[in-house]
Backbone as CSV, one residue per row, in Angstrom:
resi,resn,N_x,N_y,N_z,CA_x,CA_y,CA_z,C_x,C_y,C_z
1,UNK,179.183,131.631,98.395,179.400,130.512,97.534,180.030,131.002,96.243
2,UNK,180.615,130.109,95.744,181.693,130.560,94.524,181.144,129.193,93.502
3,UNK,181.461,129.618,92.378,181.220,127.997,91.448,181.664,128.997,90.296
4,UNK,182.435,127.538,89.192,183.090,127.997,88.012,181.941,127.961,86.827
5,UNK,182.218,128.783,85.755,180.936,128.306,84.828,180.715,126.643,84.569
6,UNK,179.418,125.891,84.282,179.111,125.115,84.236,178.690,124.108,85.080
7,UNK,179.247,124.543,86.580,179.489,123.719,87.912,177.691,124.441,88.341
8,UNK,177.632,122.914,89.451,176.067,122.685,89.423,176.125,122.522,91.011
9,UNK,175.409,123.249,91.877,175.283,122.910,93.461,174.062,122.790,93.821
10,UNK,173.640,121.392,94.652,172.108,121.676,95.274,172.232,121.785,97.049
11,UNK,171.402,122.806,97.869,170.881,122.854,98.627,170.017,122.381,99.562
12,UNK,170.590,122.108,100.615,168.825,121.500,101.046,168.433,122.587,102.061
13,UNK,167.751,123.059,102.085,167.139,124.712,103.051,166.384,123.793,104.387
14,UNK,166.977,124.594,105.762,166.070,123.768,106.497,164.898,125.087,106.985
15,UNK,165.119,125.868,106.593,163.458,126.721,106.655,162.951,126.619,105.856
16,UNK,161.398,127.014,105.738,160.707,127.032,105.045,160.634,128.638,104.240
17,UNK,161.858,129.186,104.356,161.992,130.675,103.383,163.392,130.664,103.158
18,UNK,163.843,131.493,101.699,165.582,130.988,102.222,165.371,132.491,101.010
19,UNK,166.289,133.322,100.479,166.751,134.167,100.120,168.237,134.258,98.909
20,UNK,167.840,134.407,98.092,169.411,134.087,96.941,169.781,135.266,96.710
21,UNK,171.417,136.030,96.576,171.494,137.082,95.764,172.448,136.897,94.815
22,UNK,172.867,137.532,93.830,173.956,137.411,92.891,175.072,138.212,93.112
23,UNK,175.836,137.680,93.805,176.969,138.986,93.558,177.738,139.566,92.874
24,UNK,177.841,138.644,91.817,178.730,138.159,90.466,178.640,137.176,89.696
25,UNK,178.143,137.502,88.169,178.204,136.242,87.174,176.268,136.017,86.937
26,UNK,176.370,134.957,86.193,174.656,134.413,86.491,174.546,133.157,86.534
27,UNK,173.636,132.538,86.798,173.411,131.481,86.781,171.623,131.194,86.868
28,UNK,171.687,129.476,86.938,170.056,129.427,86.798,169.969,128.225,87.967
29,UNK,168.872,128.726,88.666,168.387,128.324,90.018,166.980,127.422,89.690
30,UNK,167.222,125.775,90.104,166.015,125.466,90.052,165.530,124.371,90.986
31,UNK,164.435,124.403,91.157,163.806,123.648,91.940,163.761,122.120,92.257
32,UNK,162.864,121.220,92.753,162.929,119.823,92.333,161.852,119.181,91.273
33,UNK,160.672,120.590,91.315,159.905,120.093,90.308,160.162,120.703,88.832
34,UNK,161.703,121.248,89.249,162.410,121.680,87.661,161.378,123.050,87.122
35,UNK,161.340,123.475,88.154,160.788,125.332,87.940,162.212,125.877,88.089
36,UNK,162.636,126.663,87.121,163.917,127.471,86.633,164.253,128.503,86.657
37,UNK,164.748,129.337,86.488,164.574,130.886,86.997,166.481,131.377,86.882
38,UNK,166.118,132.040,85.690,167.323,132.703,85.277,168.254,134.129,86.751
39,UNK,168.834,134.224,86.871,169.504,134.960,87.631,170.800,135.607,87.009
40,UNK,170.859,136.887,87.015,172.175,137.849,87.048,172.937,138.141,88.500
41,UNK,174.167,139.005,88.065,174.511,140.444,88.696,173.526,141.015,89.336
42,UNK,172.917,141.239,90.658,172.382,142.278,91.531,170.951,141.534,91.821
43,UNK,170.785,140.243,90.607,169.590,139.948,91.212,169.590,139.103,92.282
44,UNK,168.384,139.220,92.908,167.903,138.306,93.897,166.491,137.781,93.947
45,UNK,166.320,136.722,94.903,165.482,135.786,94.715,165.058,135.700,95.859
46,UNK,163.482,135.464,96.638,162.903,134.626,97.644,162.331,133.800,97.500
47,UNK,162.752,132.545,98.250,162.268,131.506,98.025,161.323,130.780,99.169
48,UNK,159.696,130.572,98.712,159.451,129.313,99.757,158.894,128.142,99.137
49,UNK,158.951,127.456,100.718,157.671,126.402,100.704,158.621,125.275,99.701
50,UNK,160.251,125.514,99.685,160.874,124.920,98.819,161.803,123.879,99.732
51,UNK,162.624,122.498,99.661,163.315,121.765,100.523,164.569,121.598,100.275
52,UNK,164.743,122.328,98.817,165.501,121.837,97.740,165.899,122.897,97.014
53,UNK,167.234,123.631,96.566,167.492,124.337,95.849,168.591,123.860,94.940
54,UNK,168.722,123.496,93.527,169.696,123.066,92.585,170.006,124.712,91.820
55,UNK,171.679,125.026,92.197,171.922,126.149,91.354,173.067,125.808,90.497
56,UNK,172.734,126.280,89.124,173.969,125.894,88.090,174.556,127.257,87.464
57,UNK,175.906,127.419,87.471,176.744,128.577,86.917,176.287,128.708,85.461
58,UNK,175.612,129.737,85.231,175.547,130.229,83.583,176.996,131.181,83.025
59,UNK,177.851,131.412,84.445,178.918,132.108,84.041,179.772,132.350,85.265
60,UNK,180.991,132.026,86.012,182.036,132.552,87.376,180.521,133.225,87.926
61,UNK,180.235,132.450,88.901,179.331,133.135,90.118,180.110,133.317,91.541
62,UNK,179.561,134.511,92.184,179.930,134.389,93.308,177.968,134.800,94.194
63,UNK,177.583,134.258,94.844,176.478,134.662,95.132,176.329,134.341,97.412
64,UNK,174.861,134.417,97.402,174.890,134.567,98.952,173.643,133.924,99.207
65,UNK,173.360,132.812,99.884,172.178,132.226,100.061,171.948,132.402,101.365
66,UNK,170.523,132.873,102.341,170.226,133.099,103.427,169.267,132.374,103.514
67,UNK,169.547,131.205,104.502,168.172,130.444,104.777,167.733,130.605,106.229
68,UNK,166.584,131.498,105.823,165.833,131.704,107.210,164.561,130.791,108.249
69,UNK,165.505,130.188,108.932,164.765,129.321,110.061,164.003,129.912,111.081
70,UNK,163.015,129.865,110.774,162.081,130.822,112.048,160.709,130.048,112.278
């Protein structure tokens, strides 16, 4: 996934675990009950028990979301 600074994408995960990494840029990843969670360069994220992922560019992101259905 690619997004320009300011640009806002939501997710809908159909597992119940899904996986974020940053490959480039940061941005801030949040939930539906608006739990937030800053993200860089190299970081990554696991996510559960979530249906819903809203991610917004804090700066040119390029990142990688793995949603694991099992």
């Amino acid at each position: 996934m690619q997004l320009d600074e300011g640009e806002q994408h939501t997710f809908t995960l159909n597992g119940n675990r899904a996986y974020f990494q940053v490959v480039h840029g940061a941005m801030e990843a949040m939930t539906p009950q608006e739990n937030a969670t800053m993200l860089q360069c190299g970081d990554g994220a696991f996510i559960q028990q979530e249906k819903q992922l809203t991610i917004r560019a804090k700066a040119t992101l390029r990142a990688l979301l793995i949603d694991l259905v099992a």
